[in-house]
C-alpha positions as CSV (number, residue, x, y, z in Angstrom):
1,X,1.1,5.8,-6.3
2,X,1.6,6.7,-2.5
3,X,4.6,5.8,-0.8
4,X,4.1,2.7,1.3
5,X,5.6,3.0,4.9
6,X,4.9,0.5,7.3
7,X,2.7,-2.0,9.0
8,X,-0.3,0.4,7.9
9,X,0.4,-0.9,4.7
10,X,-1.1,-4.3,6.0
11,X,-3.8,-3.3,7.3
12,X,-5.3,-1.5,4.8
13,X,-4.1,-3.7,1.8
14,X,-3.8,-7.6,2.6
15,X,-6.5,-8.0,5.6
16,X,-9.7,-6.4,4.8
17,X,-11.2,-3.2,6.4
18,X,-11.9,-5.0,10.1
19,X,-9.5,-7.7,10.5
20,X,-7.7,-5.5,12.8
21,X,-10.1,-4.0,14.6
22,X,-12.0,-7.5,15.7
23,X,-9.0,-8.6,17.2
24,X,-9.1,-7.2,21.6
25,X,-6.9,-7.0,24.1
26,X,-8.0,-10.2,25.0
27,X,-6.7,-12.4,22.7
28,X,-7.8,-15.9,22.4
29,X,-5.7,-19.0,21.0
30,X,-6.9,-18.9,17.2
31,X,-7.0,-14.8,17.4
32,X,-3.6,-15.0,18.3
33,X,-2.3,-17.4,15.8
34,X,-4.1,-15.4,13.1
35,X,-2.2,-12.8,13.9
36,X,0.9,-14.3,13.8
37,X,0.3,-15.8,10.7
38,X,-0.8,-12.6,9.6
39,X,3.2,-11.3,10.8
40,X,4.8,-14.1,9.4
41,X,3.5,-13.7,6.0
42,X,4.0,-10.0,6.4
43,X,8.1,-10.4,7.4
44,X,8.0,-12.9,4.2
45,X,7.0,-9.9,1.6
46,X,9.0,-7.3,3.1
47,X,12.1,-10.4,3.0
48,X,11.1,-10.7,-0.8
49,X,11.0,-7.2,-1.7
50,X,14.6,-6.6,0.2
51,X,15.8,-8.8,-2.8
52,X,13.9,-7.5,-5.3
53,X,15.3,-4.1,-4.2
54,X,18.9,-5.3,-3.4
55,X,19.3,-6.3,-7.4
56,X,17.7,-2.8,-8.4
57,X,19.5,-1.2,-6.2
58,X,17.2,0.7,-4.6
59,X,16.1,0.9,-1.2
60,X,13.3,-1.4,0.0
61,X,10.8,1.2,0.7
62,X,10.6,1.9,-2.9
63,X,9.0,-1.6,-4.2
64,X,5.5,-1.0,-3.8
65,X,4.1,-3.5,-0.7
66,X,0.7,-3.8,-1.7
67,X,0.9,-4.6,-5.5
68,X,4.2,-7.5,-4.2
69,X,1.3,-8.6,-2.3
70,X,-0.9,-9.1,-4.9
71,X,1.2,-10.3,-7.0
72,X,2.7,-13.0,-4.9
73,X,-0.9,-14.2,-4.0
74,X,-2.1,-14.2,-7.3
75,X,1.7,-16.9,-7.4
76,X,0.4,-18.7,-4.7
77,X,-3.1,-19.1,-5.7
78,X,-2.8,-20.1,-10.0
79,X,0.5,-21.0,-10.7
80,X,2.4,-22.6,-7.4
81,X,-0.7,-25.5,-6.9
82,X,-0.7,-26.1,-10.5
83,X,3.4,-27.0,-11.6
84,X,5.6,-29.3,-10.6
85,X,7.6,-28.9,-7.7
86,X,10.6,-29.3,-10.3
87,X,9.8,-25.9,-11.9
88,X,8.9,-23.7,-8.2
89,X,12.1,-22.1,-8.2
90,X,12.7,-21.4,-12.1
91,X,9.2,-19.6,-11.4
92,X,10.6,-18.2,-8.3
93,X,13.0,-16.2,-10.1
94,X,10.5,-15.4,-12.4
95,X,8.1,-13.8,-10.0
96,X,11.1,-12.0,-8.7
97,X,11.7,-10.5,-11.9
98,X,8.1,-9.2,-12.3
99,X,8.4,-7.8,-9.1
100,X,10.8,-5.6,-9.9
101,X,8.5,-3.8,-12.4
102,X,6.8,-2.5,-8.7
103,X,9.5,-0.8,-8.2
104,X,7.9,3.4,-7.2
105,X,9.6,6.6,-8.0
106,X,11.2,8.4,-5.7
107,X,9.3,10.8,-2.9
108,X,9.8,14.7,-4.1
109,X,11.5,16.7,-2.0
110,X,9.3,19.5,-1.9
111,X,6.0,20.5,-3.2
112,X,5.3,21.5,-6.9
113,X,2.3,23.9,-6.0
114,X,1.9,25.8,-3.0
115,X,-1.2,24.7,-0.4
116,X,-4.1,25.9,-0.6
117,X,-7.5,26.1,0.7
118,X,-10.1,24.9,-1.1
119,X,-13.3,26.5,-1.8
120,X,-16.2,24.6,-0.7
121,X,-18.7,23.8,-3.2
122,X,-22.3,24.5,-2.9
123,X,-25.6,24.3,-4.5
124,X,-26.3,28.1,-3.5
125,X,-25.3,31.6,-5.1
126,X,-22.5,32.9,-3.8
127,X,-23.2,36.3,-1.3
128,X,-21.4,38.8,-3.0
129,X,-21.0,41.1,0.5
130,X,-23.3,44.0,1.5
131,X,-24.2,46.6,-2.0
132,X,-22.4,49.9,-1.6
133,X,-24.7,52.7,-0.8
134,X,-24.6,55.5,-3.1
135,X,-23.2,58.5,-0.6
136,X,-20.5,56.5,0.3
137,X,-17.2,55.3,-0.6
């Protein structure tokens, strides 16, 4: 899994390819409360991984953003509508608890291989240079 580091994060994973891109400079009344929702709900994952993080112990970059997204929809969408308002924050904790199982390793230091060009593939033979003439060396 890559290493999740910033608002990028929501773009690419909660929105859907063009969510960002439809909104212009000139923002109208709706655009702009999307958008804000869009922020809000962002600040409220990033609260809830903080916590998840804070009882590992690790630091909040570490819980992986887009699966505590899904995961907290998936909440929101099955079980939250269906229980009784009695049981939200038993299942609260509960969701909490399975986030922590998001939790990624850490970033490595350095590289294990050195970089590399790769070779581009083709269909063709492969030129094999100019044939050495016989006189020469």
């Amino acid at each position: 899994m890559a290493q999740e580091l910033g608002l990028s994060s929501v773009r690419t994973g909660s929105c859907g390819s063009d969510s960002f891109q439809d909104v212009g400079s000139g923002l109208k009344a709706a655009e702009t409360t999307a958008l804000m929702g869009i922020m809000l709900v962002y600040n409220l994952i990033r609260k809830e991984m903080l916590e998840v993080a804070e009882q590992a112990g690790v630091i909040p970059r570490r819980v992986s953003f887009r699966h505590s997204l899904q995961l907290i929809r998936v909440f929101c969408m099955a079980e939250a509508w269906i229980m009784s308002p009695g049981n939200l924050p038993k299942r609260l904790g509960g969701l909490c608890e399975m986030m922590g199982l998001l939790i990624l390793p850490e970033r490595r230091p350095k590289r294990r291989y050195k970089r590399h060009v790769k070779i581009k593939m083709s269909s063709y033979k492969r030129n094999p240079g100019k044939p050495i003439a016989k006189g020469s060396k």
